[in-house]
C-alpha atoms as an extended CHARMM CRD file, in Angstrom:
* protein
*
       167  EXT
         1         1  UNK       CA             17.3910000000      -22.3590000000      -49.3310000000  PROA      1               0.0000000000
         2         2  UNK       CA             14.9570000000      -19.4410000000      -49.6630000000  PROA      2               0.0000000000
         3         3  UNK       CA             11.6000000000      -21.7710000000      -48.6190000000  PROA      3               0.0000000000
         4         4  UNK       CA             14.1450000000      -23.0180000000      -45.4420000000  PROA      4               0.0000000000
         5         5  UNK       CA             14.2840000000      -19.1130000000      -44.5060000000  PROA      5               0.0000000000
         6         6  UNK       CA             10.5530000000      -18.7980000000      -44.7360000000  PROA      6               0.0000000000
         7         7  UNK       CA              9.5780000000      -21.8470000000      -43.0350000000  PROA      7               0.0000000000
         8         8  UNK       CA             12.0410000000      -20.6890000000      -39.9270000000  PROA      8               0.0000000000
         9         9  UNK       CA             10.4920000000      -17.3080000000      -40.1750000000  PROA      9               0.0000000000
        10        10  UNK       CA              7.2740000000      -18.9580000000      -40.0070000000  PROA      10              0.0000000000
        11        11  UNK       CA              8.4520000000      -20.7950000000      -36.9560000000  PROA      11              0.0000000000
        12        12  UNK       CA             10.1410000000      -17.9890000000      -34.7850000000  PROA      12              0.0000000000
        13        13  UNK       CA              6.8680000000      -15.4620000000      -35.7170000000  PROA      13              0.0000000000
        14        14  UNK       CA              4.4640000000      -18.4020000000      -34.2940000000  PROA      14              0.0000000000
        15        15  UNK       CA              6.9980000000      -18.9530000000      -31.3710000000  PROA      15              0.0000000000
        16        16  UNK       CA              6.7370000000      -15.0330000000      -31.0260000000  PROA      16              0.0000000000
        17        17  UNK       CA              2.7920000000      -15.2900000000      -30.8930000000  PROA      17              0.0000000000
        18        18  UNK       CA              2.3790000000      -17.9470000000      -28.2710000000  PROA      18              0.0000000000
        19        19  UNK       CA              4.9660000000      -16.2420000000      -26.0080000000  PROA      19              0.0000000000
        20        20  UNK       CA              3.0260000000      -12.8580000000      -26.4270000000  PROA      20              0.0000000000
        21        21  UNK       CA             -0.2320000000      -14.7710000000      -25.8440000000  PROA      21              0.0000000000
        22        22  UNK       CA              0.8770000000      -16.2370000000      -22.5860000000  PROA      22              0.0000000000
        23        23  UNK       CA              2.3740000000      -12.9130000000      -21.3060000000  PROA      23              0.0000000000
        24        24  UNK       CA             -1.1110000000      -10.8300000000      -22.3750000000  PROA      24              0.0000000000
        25        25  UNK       CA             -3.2420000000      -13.6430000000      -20.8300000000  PROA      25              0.0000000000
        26        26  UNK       CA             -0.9150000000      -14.7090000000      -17.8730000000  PROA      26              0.0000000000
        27        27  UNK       CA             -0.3420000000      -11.0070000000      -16.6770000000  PROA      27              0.0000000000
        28        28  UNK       CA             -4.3740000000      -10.7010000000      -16.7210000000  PROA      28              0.0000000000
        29        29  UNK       CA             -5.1130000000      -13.0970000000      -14.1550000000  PROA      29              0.0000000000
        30        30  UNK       CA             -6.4230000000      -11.9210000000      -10.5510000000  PROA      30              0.0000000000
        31        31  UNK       CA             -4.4530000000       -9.1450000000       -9.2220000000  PROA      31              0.0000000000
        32        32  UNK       CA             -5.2490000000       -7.4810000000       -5.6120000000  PROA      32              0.0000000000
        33        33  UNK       CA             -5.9390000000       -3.8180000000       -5.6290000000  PROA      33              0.0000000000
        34        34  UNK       CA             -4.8370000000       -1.2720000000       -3.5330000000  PROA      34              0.0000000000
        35        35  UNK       CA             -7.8430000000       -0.2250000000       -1.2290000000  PROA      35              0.0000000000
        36        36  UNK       CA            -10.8320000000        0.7800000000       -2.7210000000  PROA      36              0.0000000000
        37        37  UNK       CA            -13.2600000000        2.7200000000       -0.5510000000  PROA      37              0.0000000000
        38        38  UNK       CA            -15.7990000000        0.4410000000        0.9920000000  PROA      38              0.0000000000
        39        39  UNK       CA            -14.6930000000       -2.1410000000       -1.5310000000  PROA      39              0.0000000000
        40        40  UNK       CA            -12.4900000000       -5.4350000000       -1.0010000000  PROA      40              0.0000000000
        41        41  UNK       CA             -8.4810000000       -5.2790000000       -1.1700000000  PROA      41              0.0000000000
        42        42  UNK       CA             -7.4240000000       -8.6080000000       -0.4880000000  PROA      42              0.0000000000
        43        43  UNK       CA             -8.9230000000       -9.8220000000        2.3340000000  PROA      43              0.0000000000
        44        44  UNK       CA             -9.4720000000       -6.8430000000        4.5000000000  PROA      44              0.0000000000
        45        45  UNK       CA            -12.3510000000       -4.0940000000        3.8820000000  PROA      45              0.0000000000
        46        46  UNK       CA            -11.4570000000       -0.6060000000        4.6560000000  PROA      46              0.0000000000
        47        47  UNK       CA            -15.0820000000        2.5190000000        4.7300000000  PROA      47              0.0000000000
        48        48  UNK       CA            -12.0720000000        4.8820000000        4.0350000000  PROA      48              0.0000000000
        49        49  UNK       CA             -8.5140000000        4.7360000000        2.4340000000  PROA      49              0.0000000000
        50        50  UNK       CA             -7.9970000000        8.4780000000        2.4100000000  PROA      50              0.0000000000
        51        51  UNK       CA             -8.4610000000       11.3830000000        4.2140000000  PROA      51              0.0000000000
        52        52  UNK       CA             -7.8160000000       15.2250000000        3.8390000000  PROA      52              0.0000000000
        53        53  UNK       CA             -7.0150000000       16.5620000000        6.8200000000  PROA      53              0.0000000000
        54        54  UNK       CA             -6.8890000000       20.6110000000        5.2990000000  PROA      54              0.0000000000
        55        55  UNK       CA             -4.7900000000       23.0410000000        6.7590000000  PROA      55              0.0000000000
        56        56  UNK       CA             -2.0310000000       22.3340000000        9.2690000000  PROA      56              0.0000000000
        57        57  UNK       CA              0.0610000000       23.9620000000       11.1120000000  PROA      57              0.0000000000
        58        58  UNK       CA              3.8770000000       23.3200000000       11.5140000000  PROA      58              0.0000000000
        59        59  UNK       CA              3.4500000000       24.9110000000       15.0040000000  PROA      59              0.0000000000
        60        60  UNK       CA              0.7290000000       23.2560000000       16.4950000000  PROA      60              0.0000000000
        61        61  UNK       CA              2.4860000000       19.7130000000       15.3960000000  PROA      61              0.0000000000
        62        62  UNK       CA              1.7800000000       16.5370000000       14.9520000000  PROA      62              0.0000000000
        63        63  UNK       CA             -1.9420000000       15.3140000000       13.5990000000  PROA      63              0.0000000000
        64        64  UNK       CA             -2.6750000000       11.6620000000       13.3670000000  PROA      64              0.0000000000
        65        65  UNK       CA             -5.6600000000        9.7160000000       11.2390000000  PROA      65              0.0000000000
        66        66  UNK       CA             -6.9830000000        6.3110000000       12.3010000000  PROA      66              0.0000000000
        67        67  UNK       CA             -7.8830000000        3.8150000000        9.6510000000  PROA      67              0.0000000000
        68        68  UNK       CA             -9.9470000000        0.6810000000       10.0750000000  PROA      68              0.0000000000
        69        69  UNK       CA             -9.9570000000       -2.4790000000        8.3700000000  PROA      69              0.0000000000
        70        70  UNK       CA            -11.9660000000       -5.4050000000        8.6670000000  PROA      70              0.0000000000
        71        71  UNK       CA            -11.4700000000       -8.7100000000        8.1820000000  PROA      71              0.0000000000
        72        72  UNK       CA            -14.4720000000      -10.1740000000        6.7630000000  PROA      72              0.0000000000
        73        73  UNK       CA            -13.1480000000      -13.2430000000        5.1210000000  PROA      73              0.0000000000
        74        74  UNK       CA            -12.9620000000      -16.4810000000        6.4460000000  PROA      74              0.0000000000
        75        75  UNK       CA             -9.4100000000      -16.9940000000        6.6300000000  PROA      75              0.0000000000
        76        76  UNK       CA             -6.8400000000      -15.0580000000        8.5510000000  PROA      76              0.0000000000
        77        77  UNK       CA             -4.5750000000      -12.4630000000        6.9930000000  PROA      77              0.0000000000
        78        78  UNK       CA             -1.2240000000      -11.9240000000        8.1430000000  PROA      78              0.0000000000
        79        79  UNK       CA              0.0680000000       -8.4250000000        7.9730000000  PROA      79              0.0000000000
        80        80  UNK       CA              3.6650000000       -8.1670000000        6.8720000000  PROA      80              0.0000000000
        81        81  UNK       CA              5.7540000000       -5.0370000000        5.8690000000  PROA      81              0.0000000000
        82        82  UNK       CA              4.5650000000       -2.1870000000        6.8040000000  PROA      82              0.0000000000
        83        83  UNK       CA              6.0990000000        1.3510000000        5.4190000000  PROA      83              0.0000000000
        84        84  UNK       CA              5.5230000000        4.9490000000        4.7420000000  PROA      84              0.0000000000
        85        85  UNK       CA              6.3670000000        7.3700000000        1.8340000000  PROA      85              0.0000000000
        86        86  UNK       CA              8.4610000000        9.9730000000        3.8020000000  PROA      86              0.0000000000
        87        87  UNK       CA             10.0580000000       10.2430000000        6.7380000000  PROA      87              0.0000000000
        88        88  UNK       CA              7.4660000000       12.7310000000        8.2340000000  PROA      88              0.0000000000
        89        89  UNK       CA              4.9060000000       10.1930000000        8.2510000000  PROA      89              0.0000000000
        90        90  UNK       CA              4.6690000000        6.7480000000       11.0120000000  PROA      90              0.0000000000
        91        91  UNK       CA              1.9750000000        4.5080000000       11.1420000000  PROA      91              0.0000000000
        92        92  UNK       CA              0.7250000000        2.4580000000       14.0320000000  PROA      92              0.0000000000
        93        93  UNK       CA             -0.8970000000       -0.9510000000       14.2650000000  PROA      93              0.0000000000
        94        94  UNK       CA             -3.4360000000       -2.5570000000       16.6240000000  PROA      94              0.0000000000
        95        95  UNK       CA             -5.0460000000       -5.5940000000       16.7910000000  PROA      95              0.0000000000
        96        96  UNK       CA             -7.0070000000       -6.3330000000       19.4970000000  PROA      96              0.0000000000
        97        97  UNK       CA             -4.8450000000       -5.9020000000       22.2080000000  PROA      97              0.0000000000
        98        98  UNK       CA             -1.3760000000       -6.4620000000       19.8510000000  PROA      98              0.0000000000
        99        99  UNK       CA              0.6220000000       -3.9850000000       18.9980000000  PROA      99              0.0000000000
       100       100  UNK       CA              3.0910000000       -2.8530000000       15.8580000000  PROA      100             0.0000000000
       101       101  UNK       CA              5.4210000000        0.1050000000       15.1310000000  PROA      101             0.0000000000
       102       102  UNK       CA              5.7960000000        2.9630000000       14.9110000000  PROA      102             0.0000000000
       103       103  UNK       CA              6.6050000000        2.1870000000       11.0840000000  PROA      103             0.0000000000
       104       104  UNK       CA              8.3120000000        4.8830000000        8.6560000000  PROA      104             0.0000000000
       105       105  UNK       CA             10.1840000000        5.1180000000        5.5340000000  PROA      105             0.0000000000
       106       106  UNK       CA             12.4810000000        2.5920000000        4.0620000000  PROA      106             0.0000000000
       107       107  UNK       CA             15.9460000000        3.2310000000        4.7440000000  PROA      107             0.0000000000
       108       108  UNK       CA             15.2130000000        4.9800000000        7.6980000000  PROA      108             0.0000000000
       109       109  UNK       CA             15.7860000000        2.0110000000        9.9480000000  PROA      109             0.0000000000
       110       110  UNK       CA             14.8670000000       -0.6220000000        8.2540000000  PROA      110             0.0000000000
       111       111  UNK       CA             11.4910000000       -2.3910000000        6.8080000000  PROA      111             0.0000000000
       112       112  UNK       CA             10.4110000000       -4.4850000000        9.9030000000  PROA      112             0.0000000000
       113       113  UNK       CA              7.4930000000       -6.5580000000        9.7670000000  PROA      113             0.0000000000
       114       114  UNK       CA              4.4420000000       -6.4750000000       12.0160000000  PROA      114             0.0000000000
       115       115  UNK       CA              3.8100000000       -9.9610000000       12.3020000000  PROA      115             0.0000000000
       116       116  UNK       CA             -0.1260000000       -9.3560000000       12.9930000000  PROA      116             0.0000000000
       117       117  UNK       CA             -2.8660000000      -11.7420000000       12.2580000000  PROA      117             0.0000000000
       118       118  UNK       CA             -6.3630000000      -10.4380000000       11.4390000000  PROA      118             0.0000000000
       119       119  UNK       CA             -8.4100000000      -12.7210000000       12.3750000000  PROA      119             0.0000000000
       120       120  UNK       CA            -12.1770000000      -13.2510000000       10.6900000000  PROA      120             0.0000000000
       121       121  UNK       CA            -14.3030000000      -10.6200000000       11.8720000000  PROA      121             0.0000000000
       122       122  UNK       CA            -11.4510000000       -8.8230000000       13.6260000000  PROA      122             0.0000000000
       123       123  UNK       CA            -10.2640000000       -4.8990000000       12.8430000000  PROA      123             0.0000000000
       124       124  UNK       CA             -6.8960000000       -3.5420000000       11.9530000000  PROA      124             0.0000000000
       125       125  UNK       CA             -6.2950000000       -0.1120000000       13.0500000000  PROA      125             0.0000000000
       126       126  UNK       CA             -4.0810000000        1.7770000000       11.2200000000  PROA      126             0.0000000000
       127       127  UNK       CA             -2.4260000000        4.8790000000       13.0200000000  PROA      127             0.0000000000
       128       128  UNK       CA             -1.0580000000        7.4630000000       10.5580000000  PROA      128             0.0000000000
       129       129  UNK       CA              0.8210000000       10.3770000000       12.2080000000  PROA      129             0.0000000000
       130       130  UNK       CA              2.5230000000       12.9480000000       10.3040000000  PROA      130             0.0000000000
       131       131  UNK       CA              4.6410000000       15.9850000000       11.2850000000  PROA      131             0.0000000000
       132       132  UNK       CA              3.7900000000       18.8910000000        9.7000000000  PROA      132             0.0000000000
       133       133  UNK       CA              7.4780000000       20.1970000000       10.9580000000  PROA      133             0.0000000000
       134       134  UNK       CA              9.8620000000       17.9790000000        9.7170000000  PROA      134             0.0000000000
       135       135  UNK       CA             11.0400000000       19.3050000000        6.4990000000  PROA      135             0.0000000000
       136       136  UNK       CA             10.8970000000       22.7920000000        7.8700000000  PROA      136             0.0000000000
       137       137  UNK       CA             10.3460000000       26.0270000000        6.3430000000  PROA      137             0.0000000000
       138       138  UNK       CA             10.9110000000       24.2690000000        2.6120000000  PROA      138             0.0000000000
       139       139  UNK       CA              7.5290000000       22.2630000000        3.5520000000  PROA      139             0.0000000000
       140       140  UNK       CA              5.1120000000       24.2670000000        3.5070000000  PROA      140             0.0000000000
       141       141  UNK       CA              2.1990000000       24.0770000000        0.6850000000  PROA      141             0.0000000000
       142       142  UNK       CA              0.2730000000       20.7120000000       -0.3360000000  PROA      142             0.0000000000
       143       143  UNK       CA              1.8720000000       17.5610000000        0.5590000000  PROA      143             0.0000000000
       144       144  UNK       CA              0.3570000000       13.5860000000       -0.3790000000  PROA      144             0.0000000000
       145       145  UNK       CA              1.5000000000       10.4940000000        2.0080000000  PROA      145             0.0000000000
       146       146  UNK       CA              0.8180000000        7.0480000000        1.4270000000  PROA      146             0.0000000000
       147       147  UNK       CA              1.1840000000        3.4830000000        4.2630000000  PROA      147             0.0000000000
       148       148  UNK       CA              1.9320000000        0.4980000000        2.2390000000  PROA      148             0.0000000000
       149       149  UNK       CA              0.4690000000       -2.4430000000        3.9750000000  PROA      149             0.0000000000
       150       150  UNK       CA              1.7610000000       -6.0760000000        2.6970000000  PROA      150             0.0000000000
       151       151  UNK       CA             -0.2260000000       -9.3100000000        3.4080000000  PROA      151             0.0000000000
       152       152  UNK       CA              0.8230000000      -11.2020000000        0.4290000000  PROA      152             0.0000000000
       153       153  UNK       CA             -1.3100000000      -10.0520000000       -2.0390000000  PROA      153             0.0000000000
       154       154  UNK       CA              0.0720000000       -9.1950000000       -5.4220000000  PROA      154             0.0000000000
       155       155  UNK       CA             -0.0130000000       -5.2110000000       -5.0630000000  PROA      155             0.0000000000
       156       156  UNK       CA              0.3370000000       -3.8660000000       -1.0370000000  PROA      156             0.0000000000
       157       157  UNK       CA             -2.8460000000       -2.3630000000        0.5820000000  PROA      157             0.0000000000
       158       158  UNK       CA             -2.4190000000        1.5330000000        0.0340000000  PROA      158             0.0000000000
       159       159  UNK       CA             -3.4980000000        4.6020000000        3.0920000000  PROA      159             0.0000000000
       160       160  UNK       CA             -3.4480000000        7.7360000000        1.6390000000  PROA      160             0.0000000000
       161       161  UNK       CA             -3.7060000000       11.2490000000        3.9080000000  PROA      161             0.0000000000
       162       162  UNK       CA             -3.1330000000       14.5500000000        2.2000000000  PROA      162             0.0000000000
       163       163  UNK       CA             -3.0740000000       18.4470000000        3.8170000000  PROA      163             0.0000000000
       164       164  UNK       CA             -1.9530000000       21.7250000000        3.3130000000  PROA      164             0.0000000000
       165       165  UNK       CA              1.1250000000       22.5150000000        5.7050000000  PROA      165             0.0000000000
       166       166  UNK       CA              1.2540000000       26.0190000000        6.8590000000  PROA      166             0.0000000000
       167       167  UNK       CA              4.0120000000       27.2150000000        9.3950000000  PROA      167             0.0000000000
């Protein structure tokens, strides 16, 4: 009885091992990263992924960022969901002479999808805009905002802006 105990002891700890092993070893396998400056993310190369756009003002409004990314792949990339951190923040698509958004947060009208292709060799350009004013006079001081782009890779492509609000 006591050497059937250790022999199923044996068993389950081996059974325990391989199942470990393929987790570690499975979960290590290529993974997409977010946008890396100048570096690829997917498919699509991007010179910047973030930008600091320093003081601004609640009064003078809106400010806006344009992002590019480049296709330089030889397949196409289709661009999918498209969303924002906060509801002060849209973001705008163009590709060629297509169009997409204005995209915000989710569950503040929905996650559509942009349905773009980027073509090899063509741009994406990313419009961020972000309004200084819309949490009002709780708002001010250092804020970060992020676009999540999706084309199907494991981990969305990630735009990051970041200011100082001042009324």
């Amino acid at each position: 009885m006591h050497q059937q105990i250790n022999q199923i002891s044996i068993l389950l700890g081996f059974i325990v091992l391989v199942i470990a092993g393929l987790v570690w070893f499975g979960g290590s396998g290529t993974k997409t990263p977010a946008i890396i400056d100048g570096a690829y993310a997917g498919t699509l190369i991007a010179k910047e992924s973030k930008y600091d756009f320093g003081t601004v003002s609640m009064a003078k409004g809106l400010v806006s960022k344009e992002f590019t990314l480049e296709n330089q792949s030889k397949d196409s990339v289709k661009i999918g969901e498209v969303s924002t951190s906060c509801m002060c923040t849209e973001a705008e698509l163009k590709v060629g002479d297509k169009t997409a958004g204005p995209f915000g947060m989710p569950g503040h009208g929905g996650a559509p999808k942009a349905n773009l292709i980027v073509k090899p060799g063509e741009k994406l350009v990313v419009k961020t805009i972000f309004d200084p004013a819309a949490h009002g006079p709780a708002g001010v001081g250092p804020i970060e905002r992020q676009v999540m782009i999706s084309t199907g890779a494991a981990s969305p492509m990630v735009l990051e802006f970041k200011a100082i609000v001042e009324p």
